[in-house]
Biopython code that builds the backbone (N, CA, C, O; Angstrom):
import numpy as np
from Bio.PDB.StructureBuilder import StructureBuilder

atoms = [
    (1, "UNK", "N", (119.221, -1.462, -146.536)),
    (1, "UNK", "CA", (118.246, -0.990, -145.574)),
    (1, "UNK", "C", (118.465, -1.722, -144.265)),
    (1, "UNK", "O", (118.679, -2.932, -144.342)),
    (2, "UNK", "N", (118.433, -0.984, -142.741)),
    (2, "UNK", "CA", (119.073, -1.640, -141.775)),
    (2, "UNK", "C", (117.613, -2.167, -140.885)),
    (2, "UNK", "O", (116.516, -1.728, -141.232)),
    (3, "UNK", "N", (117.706, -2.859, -140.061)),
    (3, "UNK", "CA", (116.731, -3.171, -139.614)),
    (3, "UNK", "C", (116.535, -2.473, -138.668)),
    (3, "UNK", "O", (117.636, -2.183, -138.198)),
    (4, "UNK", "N", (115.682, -1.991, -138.062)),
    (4, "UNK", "CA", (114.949, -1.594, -136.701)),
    (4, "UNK", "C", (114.777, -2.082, -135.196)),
    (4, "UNK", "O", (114.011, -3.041, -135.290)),
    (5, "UNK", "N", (115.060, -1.930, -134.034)),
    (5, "UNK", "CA", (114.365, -2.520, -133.414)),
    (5, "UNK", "C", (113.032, -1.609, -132.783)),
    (5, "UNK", "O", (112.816, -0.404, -132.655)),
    (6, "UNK", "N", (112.500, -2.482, -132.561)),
    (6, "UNK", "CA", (110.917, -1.868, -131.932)),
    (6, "UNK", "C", (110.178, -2.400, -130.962)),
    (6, "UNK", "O", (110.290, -3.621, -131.072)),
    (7, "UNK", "N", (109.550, -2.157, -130.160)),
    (7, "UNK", "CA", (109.205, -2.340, -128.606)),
    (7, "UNK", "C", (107.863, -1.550, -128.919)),
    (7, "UNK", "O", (107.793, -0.445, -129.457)),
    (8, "UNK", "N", (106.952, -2.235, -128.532)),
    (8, "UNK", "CA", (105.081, -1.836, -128.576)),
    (8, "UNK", "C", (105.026, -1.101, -127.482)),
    (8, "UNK", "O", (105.215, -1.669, -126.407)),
    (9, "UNK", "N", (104.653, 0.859, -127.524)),
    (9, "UNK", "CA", (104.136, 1.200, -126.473)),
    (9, "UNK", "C", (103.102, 1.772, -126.452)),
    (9, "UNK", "O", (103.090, 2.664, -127.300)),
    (10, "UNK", "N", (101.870, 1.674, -125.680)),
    (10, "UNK", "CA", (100.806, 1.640, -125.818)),
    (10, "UNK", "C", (100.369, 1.539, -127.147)),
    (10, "UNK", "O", (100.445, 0.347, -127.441)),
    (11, "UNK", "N", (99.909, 2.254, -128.193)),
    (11, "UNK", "CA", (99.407, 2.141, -129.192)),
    (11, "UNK", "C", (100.338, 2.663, -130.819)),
    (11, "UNK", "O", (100.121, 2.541, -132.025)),
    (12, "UNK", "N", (101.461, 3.293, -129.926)),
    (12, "UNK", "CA", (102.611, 3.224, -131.456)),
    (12, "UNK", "C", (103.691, 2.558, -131.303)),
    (12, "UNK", "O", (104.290, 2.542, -130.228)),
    (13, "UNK", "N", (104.070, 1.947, -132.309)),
    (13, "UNK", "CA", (105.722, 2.010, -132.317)),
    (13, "UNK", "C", (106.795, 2.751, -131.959)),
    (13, "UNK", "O", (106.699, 3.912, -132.356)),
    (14, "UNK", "N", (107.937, 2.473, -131.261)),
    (14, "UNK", "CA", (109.187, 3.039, -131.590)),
    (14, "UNK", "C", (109.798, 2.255, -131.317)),
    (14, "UNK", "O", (109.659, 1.205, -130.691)),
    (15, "UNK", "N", (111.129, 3.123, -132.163)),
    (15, "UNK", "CA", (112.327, 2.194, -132.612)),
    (15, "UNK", "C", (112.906, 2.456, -131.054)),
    (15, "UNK", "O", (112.431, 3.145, -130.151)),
    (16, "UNK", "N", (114.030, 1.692, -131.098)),
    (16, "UNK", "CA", (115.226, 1.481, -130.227)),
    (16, "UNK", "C", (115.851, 3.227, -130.170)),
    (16, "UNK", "O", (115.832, 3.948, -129.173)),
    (17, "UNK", "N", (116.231, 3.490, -131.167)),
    (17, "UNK", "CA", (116.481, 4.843, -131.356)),
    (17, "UNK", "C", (115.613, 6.096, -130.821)),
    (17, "UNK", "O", (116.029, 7.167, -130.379)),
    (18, "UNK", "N", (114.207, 5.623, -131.001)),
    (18, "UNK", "CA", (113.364, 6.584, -130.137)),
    (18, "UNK", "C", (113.456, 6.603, -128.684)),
    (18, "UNK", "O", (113.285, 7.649, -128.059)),
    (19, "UNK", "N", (113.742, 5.391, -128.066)),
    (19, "UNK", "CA", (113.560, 5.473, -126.697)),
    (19, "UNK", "C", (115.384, 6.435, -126.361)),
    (19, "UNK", "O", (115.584, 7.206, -125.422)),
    (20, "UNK", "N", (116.168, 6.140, -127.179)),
    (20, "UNK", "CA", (117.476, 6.562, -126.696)),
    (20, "UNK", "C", (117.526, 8.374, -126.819)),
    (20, "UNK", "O", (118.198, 9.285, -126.336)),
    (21, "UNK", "N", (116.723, 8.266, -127.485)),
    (21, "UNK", "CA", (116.799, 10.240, -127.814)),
    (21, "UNK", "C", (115.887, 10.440, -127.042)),
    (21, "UNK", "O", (115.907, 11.654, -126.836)),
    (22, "UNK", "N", (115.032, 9.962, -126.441)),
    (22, "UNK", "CA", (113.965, 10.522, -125.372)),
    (22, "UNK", "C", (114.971, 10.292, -123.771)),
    (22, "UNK", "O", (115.139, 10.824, -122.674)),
    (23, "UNK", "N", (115.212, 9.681, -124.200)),
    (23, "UNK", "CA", (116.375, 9.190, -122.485)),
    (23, "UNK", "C", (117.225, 10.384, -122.823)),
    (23, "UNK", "O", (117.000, 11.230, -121.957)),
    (24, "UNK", "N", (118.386, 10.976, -123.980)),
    (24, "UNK", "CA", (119.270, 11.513, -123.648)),
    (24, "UNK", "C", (118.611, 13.364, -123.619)),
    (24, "UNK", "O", (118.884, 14.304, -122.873)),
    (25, "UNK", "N", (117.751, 13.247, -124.708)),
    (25, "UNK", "CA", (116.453, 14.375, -124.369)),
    (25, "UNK", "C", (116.264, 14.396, -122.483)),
    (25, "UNK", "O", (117.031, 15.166, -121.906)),
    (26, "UNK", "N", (115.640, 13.876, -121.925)),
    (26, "UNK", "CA", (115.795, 13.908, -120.358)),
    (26, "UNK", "C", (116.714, 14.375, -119.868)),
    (26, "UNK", "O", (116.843, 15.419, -119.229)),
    (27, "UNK", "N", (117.613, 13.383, -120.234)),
    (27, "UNK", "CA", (119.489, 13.904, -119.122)),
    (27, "UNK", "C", (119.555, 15.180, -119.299)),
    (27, "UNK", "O", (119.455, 15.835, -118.261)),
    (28, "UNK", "N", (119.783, 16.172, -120.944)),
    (28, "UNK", "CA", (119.967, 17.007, -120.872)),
    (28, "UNK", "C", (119.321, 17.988, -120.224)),
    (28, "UNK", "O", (119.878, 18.945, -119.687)),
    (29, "UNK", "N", (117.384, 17.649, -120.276)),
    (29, "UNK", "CA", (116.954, 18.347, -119.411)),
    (29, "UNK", "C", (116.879, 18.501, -117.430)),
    (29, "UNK", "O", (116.168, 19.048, -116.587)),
    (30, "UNK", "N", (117.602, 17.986, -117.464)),
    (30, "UNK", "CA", (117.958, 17.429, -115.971)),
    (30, "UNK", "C", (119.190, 18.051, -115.612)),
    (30, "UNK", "O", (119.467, 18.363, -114.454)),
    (31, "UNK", "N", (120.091, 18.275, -116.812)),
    (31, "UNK", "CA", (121.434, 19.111, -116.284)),
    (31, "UNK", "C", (121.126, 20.813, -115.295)),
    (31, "UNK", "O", (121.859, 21.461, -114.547)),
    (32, "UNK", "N", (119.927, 20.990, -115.701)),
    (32, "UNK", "CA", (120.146, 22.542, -115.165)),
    (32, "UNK", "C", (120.971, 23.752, -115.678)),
    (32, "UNK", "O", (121.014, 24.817, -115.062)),
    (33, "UNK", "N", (121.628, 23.521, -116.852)),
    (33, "UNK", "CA", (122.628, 24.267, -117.351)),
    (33, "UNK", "C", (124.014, 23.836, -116.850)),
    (33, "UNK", "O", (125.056, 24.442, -117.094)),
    (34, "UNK", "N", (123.863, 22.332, -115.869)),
    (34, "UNK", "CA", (125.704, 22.377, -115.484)),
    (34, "UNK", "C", (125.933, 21.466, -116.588)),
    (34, "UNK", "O", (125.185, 20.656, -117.135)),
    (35, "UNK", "N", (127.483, 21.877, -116.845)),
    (35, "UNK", "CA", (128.325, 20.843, -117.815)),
    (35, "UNK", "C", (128.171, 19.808, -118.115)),
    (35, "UNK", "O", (127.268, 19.414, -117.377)),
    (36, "UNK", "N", (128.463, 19.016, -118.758)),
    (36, "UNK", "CA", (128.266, 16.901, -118.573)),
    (36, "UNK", "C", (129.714, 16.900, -119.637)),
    (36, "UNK", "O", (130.249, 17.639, -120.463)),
    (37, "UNK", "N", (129.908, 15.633, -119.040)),
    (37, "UNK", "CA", (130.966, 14.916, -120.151)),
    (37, "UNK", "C", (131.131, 13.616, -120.025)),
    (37, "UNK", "O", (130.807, 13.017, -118.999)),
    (38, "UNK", "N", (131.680, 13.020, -121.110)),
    (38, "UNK", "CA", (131.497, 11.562, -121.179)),
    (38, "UNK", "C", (129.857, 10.716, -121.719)),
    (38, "UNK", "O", (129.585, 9.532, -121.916)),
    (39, "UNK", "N", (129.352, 11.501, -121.778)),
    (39, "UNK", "CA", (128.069, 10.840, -121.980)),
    (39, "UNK", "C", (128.228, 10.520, -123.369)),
    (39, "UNK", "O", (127.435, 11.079, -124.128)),
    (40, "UNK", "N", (129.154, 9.673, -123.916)),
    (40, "UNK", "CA", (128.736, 8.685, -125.529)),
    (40, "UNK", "C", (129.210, 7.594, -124.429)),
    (40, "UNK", "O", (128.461, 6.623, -124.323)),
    (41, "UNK", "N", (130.616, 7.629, -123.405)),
    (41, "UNK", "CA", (130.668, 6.466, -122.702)),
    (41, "UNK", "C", (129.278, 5.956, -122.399)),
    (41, "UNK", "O", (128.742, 5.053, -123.041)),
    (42, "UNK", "N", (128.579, 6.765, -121.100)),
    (42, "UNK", "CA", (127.714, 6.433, -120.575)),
    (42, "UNK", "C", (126.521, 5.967, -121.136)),
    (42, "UNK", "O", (125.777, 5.281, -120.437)),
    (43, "UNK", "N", (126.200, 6.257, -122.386)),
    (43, "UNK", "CA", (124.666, 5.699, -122.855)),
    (43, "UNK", "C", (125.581, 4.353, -124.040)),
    (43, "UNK", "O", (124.888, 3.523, -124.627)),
    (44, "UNK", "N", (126.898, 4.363, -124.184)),
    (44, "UNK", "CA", (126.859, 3.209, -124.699)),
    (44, "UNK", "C", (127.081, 1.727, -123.614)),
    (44, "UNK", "O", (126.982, 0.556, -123.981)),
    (45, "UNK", "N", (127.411, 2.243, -122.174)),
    (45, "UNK", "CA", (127.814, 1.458, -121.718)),
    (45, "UNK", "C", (126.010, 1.355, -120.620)),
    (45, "UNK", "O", (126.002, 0.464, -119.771)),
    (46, "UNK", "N", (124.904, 2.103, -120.714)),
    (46, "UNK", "CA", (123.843, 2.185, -120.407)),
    (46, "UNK", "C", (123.093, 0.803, -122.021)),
    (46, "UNK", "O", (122.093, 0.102, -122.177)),
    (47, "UNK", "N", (123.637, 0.942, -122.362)),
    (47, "UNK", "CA", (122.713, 0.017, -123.608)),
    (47, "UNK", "C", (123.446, -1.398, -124.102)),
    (47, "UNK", "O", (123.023, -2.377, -124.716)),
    (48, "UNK", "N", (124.308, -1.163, -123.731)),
    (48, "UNK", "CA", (126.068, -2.444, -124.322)),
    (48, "UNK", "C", (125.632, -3.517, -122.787)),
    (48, "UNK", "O", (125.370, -4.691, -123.047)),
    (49, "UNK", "N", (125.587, -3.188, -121.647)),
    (49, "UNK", "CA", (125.058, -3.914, -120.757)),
    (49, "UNK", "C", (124.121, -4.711, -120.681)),
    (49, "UNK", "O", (124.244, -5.880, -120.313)),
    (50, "UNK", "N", (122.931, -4.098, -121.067)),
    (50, "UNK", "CA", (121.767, -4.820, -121.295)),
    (50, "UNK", "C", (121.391, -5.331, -121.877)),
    (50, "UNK", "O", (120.576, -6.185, -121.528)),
    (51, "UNK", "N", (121.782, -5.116, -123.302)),
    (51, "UNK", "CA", (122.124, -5.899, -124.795)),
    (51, "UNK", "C", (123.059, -7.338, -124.657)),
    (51, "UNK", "O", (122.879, -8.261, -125.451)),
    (52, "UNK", "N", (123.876, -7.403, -123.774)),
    (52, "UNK", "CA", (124.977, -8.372, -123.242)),
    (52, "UNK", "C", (124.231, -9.469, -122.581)),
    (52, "UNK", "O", (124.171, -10.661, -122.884)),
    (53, "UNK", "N", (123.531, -8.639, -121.359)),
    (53, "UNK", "CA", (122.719, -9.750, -120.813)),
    (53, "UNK", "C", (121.614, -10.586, -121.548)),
    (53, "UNK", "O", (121.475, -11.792, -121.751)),
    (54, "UNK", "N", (120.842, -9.412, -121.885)),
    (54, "UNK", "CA", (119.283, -10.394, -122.540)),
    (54, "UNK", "C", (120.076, -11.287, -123.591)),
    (54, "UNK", "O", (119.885, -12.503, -123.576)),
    (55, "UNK", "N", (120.901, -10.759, -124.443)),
    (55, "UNK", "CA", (121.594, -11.700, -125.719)),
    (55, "UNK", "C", (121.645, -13.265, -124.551)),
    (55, "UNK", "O", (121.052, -14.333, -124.704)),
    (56, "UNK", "N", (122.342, -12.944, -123.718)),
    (56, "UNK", "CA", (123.371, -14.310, -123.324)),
    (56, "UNK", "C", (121.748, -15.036, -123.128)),
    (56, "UNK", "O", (120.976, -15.701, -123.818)),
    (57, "UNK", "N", (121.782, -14.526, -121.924)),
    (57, "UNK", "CA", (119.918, -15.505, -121.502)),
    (57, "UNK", "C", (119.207, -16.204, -122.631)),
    (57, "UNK", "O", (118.702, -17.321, -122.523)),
    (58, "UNK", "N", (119.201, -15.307, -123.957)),
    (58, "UNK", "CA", (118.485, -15.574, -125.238)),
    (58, "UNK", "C", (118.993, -17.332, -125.259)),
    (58, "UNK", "O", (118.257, -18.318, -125.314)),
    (59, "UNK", "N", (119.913, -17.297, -125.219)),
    (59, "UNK", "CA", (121.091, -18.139, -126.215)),
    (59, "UNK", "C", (121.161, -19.215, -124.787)),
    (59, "UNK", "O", (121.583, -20.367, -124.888)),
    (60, "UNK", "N", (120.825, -18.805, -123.881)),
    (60, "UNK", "CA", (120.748, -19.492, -122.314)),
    (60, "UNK", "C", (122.560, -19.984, -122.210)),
    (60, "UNK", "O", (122.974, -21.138, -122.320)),
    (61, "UNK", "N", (123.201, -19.042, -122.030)),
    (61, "UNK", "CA", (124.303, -18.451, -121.353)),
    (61, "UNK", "C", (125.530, -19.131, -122.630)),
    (61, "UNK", "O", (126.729, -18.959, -122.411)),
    (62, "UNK", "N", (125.111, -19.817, -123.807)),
    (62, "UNK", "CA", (126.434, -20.005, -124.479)),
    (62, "UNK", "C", (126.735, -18.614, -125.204)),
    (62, "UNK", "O", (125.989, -17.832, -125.793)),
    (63, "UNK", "N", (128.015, -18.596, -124.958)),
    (63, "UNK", "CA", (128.962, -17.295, -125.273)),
    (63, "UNK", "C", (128.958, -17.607, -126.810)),
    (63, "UNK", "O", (128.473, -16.737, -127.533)),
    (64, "UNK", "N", (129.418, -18.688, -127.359)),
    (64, "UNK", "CA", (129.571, -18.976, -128.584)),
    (64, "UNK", "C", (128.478, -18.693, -129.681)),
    (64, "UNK", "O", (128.865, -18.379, -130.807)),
    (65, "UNK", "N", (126.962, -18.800, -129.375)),
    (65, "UNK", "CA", (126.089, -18.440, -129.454)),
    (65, "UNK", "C", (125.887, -17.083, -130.014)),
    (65, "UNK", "O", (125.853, -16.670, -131.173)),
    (66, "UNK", "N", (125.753, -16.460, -128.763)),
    (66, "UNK", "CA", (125.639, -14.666, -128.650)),
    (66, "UNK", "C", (126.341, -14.328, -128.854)),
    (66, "UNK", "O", (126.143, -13.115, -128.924)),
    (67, "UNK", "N", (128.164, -14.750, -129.260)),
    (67, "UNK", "CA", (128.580, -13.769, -130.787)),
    (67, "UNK", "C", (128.153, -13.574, -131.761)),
    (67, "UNK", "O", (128.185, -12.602, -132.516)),
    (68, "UNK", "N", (127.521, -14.941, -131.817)),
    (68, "UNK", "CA", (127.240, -15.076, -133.317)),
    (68, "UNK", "C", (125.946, -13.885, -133.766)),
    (68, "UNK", "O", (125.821, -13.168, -134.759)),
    (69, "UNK", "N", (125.177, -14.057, -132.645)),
    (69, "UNK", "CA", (124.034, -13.009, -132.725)),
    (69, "UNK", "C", (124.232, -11.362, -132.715)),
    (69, "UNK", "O", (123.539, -10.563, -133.344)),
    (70, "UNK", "N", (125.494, -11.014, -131.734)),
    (70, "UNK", "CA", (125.754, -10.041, -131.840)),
    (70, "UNK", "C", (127.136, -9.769, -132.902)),
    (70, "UNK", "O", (128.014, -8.993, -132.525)),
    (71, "UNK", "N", (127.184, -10.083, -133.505)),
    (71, "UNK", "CA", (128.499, -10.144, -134.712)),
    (71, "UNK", "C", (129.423, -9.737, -134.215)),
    (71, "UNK", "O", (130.045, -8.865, -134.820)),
    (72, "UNK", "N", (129.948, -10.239, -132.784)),
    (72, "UNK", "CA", (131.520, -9.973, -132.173)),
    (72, "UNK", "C", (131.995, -11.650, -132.135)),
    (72, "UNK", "O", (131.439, -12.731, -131.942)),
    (73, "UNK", "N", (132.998, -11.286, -132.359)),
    (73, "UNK", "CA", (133.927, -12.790, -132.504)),
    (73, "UNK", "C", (134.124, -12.906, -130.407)),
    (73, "UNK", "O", (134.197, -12.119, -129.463)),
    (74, "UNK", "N", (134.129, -14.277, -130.616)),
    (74, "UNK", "CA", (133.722, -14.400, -129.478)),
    (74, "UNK", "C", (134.744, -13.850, -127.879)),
    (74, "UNK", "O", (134.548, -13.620, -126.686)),
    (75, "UNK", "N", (135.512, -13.859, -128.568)),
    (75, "UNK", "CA", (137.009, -12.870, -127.573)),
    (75, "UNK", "C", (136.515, -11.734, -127.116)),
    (75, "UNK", "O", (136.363, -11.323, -125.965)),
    (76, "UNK", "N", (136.305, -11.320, -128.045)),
    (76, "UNK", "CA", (135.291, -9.923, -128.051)),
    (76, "UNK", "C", (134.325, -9.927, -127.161)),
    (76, "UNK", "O", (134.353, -9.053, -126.295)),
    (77, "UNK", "N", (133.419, -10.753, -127.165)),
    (77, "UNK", "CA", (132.326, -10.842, -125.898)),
    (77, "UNK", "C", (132.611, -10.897, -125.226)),
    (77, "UNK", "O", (132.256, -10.015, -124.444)),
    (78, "UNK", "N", (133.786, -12.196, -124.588)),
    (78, "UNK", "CA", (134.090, -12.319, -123.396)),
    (78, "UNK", "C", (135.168, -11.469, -122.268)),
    (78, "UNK", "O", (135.569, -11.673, -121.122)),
    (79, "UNK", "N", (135.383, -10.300, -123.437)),
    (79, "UNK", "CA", (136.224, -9.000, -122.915)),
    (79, "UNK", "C", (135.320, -7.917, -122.429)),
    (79, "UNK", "O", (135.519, -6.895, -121.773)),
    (80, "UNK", "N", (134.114, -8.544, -123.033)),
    (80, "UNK", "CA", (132.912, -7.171, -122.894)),
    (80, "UNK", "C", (132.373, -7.893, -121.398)),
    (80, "UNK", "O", (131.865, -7.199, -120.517)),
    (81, "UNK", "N", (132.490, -8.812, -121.311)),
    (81, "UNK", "CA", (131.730, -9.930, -120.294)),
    (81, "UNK", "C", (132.117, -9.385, -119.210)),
    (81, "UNK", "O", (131.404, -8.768, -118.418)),
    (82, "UNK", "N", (133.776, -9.685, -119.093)),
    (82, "UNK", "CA", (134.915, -9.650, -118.293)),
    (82, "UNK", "C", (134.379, -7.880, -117.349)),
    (82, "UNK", "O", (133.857, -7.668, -116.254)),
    (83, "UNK", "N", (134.970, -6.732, -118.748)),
    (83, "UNK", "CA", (134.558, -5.309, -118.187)),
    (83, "UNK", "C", (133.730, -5.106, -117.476)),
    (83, "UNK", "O", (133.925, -4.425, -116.469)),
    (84, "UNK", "N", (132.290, -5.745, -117.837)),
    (84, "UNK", "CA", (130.909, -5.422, -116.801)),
    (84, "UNK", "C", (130.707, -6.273, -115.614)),
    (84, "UNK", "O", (129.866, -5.994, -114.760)),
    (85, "UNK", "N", (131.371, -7.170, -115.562)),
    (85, "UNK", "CA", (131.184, -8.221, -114.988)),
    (85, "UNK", "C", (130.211, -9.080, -114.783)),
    (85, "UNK", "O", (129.556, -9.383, -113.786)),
    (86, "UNK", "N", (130.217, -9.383, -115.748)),
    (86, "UNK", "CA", (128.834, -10.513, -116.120)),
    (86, "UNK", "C", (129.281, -12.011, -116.131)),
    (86, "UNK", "O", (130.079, -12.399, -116.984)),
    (87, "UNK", "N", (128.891, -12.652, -115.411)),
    (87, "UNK", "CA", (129.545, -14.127, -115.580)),
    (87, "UNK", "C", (128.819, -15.058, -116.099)),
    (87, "UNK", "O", (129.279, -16.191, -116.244)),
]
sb = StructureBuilder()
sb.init_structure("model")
sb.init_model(0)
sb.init_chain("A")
sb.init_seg("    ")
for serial, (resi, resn, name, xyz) in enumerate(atoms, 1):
    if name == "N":
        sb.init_residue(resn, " ", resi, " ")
    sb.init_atom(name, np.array(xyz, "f"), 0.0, 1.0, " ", f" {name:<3s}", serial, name[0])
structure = sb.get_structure()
């Protein structure tokens, strides 16, 4: 059984997953009927960002740390670091 994340809004729960299907629910309604593409890039690199930052801050900026939390060996982070440019 996987764990959840969850964020209190006003008076229910939702998961992490709820807010992402209500966001990509939007986009689509926002297209107007024109095309889109790329959007698994864009909402992973919309959520991989922010997940990057709050982790590091968590951990108050050790990299070594926030692999461990995010289960990437730490090369790995600091390639993800590198891409967004997060220092």
């Amino acid at each position: 059984m996987g764990t959840h994340l969850t964020h209190k809004v006003t008076d229910s729960e939702q998961t992490l997953s709820d807010h992402v299907r209500h966001c990509v629910e939007d986009y689509f309604s926002h297209l107007n009927g024109h095309d889109s593409s790329g959007l698994y890039h864009l909402v992973l690199a919309e959520v991989e960002r922010p997940l990057l930052e709050t982790t590091l801050k968590h951990c108050d900026y050790n990299q070594s740390k926030a692999a461990i939390i995010l289960g990437l060996s730490r090369s790995t982070l600091r390639k993800k670091l590198e891409n967004y440019g997060i220092g």
